[in-house]
N, C-alpha and C positions, 0 to 999 in steps of 0.2 A: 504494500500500500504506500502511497505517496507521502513524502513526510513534505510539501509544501506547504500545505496547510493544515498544520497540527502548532498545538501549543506545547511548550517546553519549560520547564522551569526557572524563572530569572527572566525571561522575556514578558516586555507590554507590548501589544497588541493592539491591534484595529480589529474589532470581529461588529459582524454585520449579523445581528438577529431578525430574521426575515419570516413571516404570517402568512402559511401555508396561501396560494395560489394569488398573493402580493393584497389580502384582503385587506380593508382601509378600516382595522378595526378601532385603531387608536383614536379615530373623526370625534370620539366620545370621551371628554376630559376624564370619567369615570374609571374608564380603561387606563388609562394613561398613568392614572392617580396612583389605580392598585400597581403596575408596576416599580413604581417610583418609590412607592412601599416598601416593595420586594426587595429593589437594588438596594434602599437604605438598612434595609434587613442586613444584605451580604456584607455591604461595608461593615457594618455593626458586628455580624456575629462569625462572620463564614470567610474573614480575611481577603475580600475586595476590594483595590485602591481602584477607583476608578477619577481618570482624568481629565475625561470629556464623555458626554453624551448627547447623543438628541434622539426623541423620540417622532417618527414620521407616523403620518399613518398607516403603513403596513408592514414599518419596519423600524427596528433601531438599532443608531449606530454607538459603540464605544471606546475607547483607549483604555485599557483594563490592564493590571496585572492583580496578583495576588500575593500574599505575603510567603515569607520562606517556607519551604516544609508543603507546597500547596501546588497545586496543579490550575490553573484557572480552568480547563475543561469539565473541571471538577465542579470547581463552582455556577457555570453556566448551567452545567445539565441540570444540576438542582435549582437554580433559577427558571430558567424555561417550564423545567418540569411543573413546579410550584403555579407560576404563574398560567401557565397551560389552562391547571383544573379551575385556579381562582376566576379566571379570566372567561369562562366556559360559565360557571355555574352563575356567573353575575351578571352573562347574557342571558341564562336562563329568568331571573329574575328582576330584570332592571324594569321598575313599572314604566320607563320613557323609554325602552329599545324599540322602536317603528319596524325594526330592519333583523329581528330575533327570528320569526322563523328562515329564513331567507340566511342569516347569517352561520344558524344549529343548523342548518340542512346542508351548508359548505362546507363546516367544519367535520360534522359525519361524514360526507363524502370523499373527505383527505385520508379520512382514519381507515374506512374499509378496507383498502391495499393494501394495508398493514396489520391489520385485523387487530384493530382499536374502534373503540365505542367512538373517537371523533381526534382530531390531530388540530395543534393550535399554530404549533412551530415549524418550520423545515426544517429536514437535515441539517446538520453543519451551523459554522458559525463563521466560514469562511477567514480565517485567522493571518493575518500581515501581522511578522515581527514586525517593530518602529526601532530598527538599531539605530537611530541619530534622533539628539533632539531634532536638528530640521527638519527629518523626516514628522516627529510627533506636531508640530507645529504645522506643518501642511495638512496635516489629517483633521488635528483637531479646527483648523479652519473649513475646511469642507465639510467637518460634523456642523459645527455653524452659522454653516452658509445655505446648509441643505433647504432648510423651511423658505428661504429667500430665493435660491434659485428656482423653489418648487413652487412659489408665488404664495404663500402661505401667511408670509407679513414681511413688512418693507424692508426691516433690521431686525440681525439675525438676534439682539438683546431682548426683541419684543417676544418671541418663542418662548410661550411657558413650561414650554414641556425638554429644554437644551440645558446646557452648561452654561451657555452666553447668558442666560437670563441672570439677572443679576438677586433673584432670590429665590433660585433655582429648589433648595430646600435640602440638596445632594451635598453632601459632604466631600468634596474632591479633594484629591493626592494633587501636589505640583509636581511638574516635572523638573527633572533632576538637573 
C-alpha cells in the first residue's frame, strides 16, 4: 500500500475530511457546532494540536498534529467516527431539518456498499506532510480563503465556522 498519504509520527499535516458524495451538510450552523465540539473535545482530551481549520459545507479542512506517543490517524478515526453517529442522529431529530429525509436517504445509500446502517464520512483523510513553515503558511491561507473563494462571505475573518474568525472558540497550536 502507498505510504503517500499516511500519517507518521512527528508530522503536521493538511488532511481534508470530506461528507460522503460532497453532501453540503454543514449549510446548518447546528452541524457545524457539534463538530466544533468534537474537535475541542480532541484538543482537550485525545492530544490534538490543531493549527488551522475551516469548516465548508461538505467538507473540512485542517493542519493537525498530535502530541508525542500519538498517531493523528488515530485521532481522526475516532473523530469522524464520533461525529459520524452524532451528526446522523441530530439529523434524525432536528425539529428545522426541511432536507432530513432526502439527507437519511443519502447517507443510507453511502453505507449499503459497505454494509453499514448509513456512512457520514469518506475514506481517507487525504494527508500532506507540511515539512516547512512556508509550506504551513500556504495551506493554512487556502484553509482561509476557502469560504471567500467559495463566495461564502467577502473576508475570510467573517467565516464563523474557520480559524481566521477571530473568536473562532478552537483552541489552536502556533506554529513552530
Amino acid at each position: 500500500m502507498s505510504e503517500k498519504y499516511k500519517t507518521y509520527e512527528g508530522g503536521i499535516f493538511f488532511v481534508t475530511l470530506t461528507v460522503v458524495g460532497w453532501i453540503d451538510v454543514f449549510t446548518r450552523p447546528d452541524y457545524a457546532d457539534l463538530f466544533l465540539d468534537s474537535l475541542r473535545f480532541c484538543i482537550r482530551r485525545k492530544g490534538l494540536r490543531v493549527y488551522a481549520f475551516c469548516i465548508m459545507p461538505s467538507h473540512v479542512h485542517l493542519i493537525a498534529d498530535v502530541e508525542d506517543g500519538l498517531l493523528l490517524a488515530d485521532v481522526l478515526r475516532d473523530l469522524k467516527s464520533f461525529t459520524a453517529k452524532s451528526i446522523y442522529q441530530l439529523l434524525e431529530t432536528h425539529p428545522q431539518e426541511s432536507r432530513r429525509d432526502w439527507l437519511l436517504h443519502l447517507l443510507q445509500f453511502y453505507g449499503r456498499p459497505h454494509g453499514q446502517a448509513f456512512k457520514f464520512w469518506q475514506e481517507g483523510n487525504h494527508p500532506i506532510d507540511l515539512k516547512s513553515t512556508a509550506w504551513m503558511q500556504e495551506k493554512q491561507e487556502y484553509i482561509h480563503q476557502n469560504p471567500v473563494q467559495n463566495r461564502l462571505v467577502d473576508e475570510a475573518h467573517h467565516y464563523p465556522f474557520s480559524s481566521a474568525f477571530p473568536d473562532c472558540g478552537v483552541p489552536l497550536s502556533e506554529f513552530l
